[in-house]
C-alpha positions as CSV (number, residue, x, y, z in Angstrom):
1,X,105.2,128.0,88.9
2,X,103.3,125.8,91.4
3,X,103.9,121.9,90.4
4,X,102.9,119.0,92.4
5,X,104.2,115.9,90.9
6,X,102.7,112.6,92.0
7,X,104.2,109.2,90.8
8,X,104.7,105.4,91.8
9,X,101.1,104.6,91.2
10,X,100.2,100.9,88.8
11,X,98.3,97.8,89.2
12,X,98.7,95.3,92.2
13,X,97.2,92.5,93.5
14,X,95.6,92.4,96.6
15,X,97.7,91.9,99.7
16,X,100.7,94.0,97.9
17,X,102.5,97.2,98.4
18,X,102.7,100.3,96.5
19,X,105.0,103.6,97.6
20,X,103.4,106.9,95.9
21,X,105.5,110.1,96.0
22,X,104.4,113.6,95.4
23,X,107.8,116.4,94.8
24,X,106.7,119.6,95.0
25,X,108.1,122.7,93.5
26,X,107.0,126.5,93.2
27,X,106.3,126.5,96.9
28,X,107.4,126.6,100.5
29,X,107.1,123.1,101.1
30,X,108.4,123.0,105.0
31,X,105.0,125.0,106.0
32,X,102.7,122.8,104.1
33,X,100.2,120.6,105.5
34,X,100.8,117.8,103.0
35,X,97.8,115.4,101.9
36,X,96.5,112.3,100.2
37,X,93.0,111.8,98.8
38,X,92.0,109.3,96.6
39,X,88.7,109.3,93.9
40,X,87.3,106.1,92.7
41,X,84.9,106.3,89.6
42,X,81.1,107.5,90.9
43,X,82.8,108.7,94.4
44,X,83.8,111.7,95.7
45,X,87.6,112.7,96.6
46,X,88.2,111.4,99.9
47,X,91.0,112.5,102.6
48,X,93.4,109.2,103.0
49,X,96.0,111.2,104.8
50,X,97.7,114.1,106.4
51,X,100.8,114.9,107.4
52,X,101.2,118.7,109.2
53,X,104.3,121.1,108.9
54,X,105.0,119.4,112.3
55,X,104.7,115.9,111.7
56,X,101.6,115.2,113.4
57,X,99.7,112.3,110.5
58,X,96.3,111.6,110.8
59,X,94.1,109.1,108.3
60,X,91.1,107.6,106.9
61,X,89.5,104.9,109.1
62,X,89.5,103.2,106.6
63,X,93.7,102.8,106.1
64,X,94.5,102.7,109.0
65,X,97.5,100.4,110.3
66,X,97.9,99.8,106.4
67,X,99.1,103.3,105.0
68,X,101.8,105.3,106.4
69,X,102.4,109.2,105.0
70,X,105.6,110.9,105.6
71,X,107.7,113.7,104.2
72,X,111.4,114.8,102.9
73,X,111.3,118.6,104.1
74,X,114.8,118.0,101.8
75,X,113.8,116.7,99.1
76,X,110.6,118.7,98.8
77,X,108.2,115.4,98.3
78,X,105.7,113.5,100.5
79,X,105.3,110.2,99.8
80,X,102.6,107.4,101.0
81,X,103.4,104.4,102.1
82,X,100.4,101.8,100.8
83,X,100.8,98.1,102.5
84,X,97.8,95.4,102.3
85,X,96.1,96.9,99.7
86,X,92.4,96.1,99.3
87,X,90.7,96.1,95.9
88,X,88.4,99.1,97.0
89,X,91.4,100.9,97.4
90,X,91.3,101.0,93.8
91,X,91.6,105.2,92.6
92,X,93.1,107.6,91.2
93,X,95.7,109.4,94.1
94,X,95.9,112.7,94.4
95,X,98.3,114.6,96.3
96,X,97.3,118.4,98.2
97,X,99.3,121.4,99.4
98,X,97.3,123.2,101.9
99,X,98.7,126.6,102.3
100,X,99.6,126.7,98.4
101,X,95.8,124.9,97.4
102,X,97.4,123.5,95.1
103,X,96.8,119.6,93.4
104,X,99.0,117.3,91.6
105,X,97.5,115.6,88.4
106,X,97.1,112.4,90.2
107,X,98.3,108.4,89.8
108,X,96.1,105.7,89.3
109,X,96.4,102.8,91.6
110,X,94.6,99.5,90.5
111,X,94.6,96.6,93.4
112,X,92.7,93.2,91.6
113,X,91.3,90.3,93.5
């Protein structure tokens, strides 16, 4: 059974950190492109990062020098790294195996003024 888990979202203030993780089971993580995207109310989902089988990250314009996504090829999880958080970064986090298709349930992060 495909399961992709996603956790470590909340409610910061603006300026703070957050660390989301995503563990994945069911599937061969190691040759997964791993993703991010986020969906705030009224929007559609965007792509905030990827990370490739390799290693090779590439991300939204608009988080860049702010986010950072990596991955535990061990551990099975990728996680994202979310520093000077805006309040438009408000949405719900969603986490994306490529190869698998599959989606976790998502984790909401909240950043207030």
């Amino acid at each position: 059974q495909v399961q992709l888990v996603e956790s470590g979202g909340g409610l910061v203030q603006a300026g703070g950190s957050l660390r989301l993780s995503c563990a994945a089971s069911g599937i061969i993580f190691s040759i997964n492109a791993m993703g991010w995207y986020r969906q705030a109310p009224g929007k559609q989902r965007e792509l905030v990062a990827r990370i490739t089988s390799g290693g090779t990250t590439n991300y939204a314009d608009s988080v860049k020098g702010r986010f950072t996504i990596s991955r535990d090829n061990v551990k099975n999880t990728v996680y994202l790294q979310m520093n000077s958080l805006k309040p438009e970064d408000t949405a719900v986090y969603y986490c994306n195996a490529e190869i698998a298709r599959a989606w976790g349930q998502g984790t909401q992060v909240t950043v207030s003024s």
